[in-house]
KOLTOR-660692 format. One line per field, with one value per residue (C-alpha): residue number from 1; x, y, z. Coordinates in steps of 0.1 Angstrom, whole numbers, plus 5000, padded with zeros to 4 digits. Layout:
n: NUM  ...
c1: X  ...
c2: Y  ...
c3: Z  ...
***
This chain:
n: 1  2  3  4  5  6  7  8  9  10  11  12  13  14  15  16  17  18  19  20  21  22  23  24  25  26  27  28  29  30  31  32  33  34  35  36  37  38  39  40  41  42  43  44  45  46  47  48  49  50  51  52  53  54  55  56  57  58  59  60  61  62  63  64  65  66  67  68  69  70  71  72  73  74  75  76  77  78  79  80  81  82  83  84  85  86  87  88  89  90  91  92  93  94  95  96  97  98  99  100  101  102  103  104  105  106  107  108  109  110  111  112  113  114  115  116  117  118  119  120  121  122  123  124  125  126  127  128  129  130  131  132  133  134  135  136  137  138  139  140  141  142  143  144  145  146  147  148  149  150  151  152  153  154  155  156  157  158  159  160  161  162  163  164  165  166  167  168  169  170  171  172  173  174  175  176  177  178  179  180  181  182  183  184  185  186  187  188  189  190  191  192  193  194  195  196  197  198  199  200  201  202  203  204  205  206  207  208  209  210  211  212  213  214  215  216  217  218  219  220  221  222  223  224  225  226  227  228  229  230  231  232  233  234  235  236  237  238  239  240  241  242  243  244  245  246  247  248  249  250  251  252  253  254  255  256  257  258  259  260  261  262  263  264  265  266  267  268  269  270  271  272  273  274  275  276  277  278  279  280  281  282  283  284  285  286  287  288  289  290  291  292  293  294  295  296  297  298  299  300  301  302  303  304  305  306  307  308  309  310  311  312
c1: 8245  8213  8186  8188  8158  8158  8136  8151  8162  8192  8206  8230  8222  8237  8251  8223  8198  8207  8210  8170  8158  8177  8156  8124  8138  8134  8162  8173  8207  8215  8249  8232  8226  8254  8269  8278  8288  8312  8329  8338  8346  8371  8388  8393  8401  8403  8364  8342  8305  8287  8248  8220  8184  8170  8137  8126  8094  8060  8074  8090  8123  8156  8186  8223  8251  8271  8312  8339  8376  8399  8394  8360  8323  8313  8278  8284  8314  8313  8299  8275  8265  8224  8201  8174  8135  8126  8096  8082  8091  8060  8076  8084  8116  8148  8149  8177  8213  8222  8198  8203  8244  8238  8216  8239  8268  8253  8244  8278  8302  8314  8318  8316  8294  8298  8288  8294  8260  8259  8250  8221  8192  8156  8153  8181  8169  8135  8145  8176  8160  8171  8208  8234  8262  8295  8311  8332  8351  8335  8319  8311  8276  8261  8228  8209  8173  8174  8190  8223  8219  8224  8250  8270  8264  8275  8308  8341  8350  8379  8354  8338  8363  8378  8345  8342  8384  8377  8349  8372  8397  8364  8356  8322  8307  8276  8260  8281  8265  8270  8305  8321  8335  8368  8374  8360  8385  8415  8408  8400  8438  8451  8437  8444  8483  8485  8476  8503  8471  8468  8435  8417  8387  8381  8353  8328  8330  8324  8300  8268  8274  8273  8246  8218  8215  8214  8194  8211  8241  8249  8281  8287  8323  8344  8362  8368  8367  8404  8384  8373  8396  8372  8347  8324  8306  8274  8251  8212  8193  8157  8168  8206  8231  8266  8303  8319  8345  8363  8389  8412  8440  8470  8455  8419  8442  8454  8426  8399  8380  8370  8357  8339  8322  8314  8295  8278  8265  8255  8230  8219  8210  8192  8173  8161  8149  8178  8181  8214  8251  8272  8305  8327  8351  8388  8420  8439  8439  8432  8406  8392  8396  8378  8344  8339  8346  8321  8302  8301  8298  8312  8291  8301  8293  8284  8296  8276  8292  8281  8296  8305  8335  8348  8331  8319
c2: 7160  7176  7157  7150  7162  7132  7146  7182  7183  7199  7211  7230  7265  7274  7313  7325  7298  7319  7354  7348  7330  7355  7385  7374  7364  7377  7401  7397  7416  7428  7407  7379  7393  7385  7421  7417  7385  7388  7415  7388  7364  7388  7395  7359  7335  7308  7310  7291  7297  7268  7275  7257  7258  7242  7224  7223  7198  7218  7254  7267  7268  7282  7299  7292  7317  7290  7295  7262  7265  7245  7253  7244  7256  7294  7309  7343  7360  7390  7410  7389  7352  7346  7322  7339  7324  7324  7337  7299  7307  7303  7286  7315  7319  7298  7265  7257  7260  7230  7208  7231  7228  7192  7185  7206  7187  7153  7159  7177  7153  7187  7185  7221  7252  7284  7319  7354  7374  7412  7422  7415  7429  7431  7419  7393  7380  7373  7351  7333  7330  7293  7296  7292  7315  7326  7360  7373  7401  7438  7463  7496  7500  7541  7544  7572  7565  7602  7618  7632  7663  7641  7625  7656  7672  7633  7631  7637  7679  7666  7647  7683  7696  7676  7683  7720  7721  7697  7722  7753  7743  7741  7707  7699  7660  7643  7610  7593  7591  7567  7573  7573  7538  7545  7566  7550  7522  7545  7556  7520  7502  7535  7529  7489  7496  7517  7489  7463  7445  7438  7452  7427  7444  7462  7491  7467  7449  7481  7499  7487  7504  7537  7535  7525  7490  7473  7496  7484  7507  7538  7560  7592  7613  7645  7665  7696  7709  7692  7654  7630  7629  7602  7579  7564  7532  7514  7482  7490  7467  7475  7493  7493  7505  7487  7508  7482  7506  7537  7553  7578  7595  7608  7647  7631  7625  7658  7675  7655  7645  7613  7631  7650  7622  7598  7624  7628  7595  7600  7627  7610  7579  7594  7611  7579  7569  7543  7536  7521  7521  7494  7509  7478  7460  7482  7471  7491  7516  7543  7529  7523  7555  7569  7553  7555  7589  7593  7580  7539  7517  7481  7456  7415  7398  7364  7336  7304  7266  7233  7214  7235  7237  7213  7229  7257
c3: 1213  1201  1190  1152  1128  1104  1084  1078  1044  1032  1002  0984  0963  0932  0936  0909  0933  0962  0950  0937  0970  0994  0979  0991  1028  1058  1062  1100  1093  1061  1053  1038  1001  0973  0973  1010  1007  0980  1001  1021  0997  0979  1009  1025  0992  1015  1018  0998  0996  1000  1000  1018  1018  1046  1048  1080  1086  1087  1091  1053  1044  1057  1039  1054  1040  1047  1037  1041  1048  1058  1096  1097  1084  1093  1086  1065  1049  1060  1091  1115  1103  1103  1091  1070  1066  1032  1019  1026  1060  1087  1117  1140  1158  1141  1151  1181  1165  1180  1161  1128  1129  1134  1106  1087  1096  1093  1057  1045  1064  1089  1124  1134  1122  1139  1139  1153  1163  1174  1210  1226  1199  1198  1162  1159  1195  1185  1158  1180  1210  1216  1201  1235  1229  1249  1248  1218  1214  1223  1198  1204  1201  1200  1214  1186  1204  1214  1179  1164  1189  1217  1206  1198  1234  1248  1225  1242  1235  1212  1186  1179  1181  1149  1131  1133  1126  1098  1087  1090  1063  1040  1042  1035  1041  1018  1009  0984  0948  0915  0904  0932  0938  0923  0946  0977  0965  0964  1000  1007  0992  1010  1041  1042  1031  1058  1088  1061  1045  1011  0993  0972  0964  0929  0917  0906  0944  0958  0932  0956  0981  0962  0935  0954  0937  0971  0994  1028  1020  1034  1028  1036  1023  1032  1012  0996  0957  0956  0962  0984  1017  1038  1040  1064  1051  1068  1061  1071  1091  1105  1134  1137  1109  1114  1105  1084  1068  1077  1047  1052  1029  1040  1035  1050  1088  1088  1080  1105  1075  1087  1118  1099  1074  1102  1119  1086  1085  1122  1117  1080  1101  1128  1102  1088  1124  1130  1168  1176  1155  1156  1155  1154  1174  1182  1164  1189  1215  1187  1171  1205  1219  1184  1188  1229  1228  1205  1229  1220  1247  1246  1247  1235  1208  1208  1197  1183  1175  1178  1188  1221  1230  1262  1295  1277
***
């Protein structure tokens, strides 16, 4: 049992509260803005955003994306769960998560917060340095430190392969503009029926991560004068850029076109000077053999609770 902070004060955020507080945080990863979050939201009803600002005793104040359901208390909604420093913020590293979760708990009547960080990360770490955590499932992390060429010459022969054959039949890949979210949600309810899910999100859920609004979106399409066959969609973080959707109509698989656009968003990013992808966790051997022979390695994530679990 950590230590409790009696003096930490906690409370809960309005949605309007936290959408105007967030803006001038410290952006750690990029999942904690409203537009992320209510991806999340839309997608899990069950979730219910629940708020916090944290005031932590001489050092500023803290923001927790924090979501209830019936299981339990999760930070985030969607992608990895961080605490953010607000622009108040001047205490350094986040406090222990132990001591955080606790004072969380103690003041919402919960007895367990937890949260899913990426891989071992330079900035992330430097902010959680005193947050225990055990392994979670893998992700396939692409190292872009030396650019797109290198990554080609590294892919498996198959993966250009797929490009140049998507490229053949006239395909051609680009950012995604304004306008485009109608489409980008047909692929998407196309995409999720396929794999038995049922889609949830609408135009104006998805509309950010096309015009620009948000500037921590990135999505790159393939297609030819017919439409839109595939897209690859990204959130932006300092240094790392995570693949939190790939969308593919029936035409887009027989034509490689999502081969084709996620190696568009490969070479926009390493343009921009992004160092590593996080390509996701694998639903399956497919989707596992698709991002290491690209050339992702697996690496854990980790995951964060209090309170531990017994002998962890």
């Amino acid at each position: 049992m950590p230590e409790p902070c009696t003096a930490v004060d906690v409370t809960t955020l309005s949605t309007a509260e936290w959408a105007h507080r967030i803006g001038g945080a410290t952006h750690i990863l990029p999942f904690g803005t409203p537009t992320w979050t209510n991806l999340g939201l839309v997608a899990d009803p069950d979730l219910v955003f629940t708020p916090l600002a944290v005031g932590w005793p001489g050092r500023g104040e803290l923001l927790v994306p924090l979501c209830l359901r019936a299981a339990g208390a999760q930070i985030g909604a969607f992608g990895y769960g961080m605490v953010y420093p607000a622009a108040t913020w001047r205490g350094g590293a986040l406090p222990p998560f132990p001591t955080l979760a606790e004072s969380i708990c103690r003041t919402l009547g919960l007895t367990e917060v937890r949260t899913l960080l990426p891989p071992a990360d330079p900035e992330p770490d430097r902010w959680t340095e005193a947050w225990p955590a055990t392994p979670g499932r893998p992700t396939y992390l692409l190292d872009l430190t030396d650019g797109a060429d290198a990554v080609w010459s590294n892919a498996k022969g198959r993966m250009r392969t797929a490009v140049r054959r998507a490229r053949s039949q006239g395909l051609r890949a680009r950012t995604a503009g304004s306008g485009q979210e109608s489409r980008l949600v047909e692929l998407y309810r196309h995409t999720m029926g396929r794999h038995g899910v049922t889609p949830r999100h609408r135009d104006a859920d998805l509309r950010f991560l096309v015009d620009g609004s948000a500037g921590n979106a990135l999505v790159t399409v393939a297609g030819d004068e017919t439409g839109v066959q595939a897209a690859a969609v990204f959130a932006l973080g300092p240094d790392t850029a995570y693949h939190v959707m790939q969308t593919t109509s029936d035409e887009g698989r027989r034509t490689n076109a999502g081969y084709l656009a996620l190696w568009e968003a490969v070479t926009v990013l390493a343009r921009r000077g992004v160092r590593l992808i996080d390509l996701g966790s694998a639903a399956g051997c497919g989707q596992e053999r698709f991002k290491a022979d690209w050339g992702g390695v697996p690496r854990p994530t980790r995951l964060v609770s209090w309170p531990k679990e017994p002998n962890s």
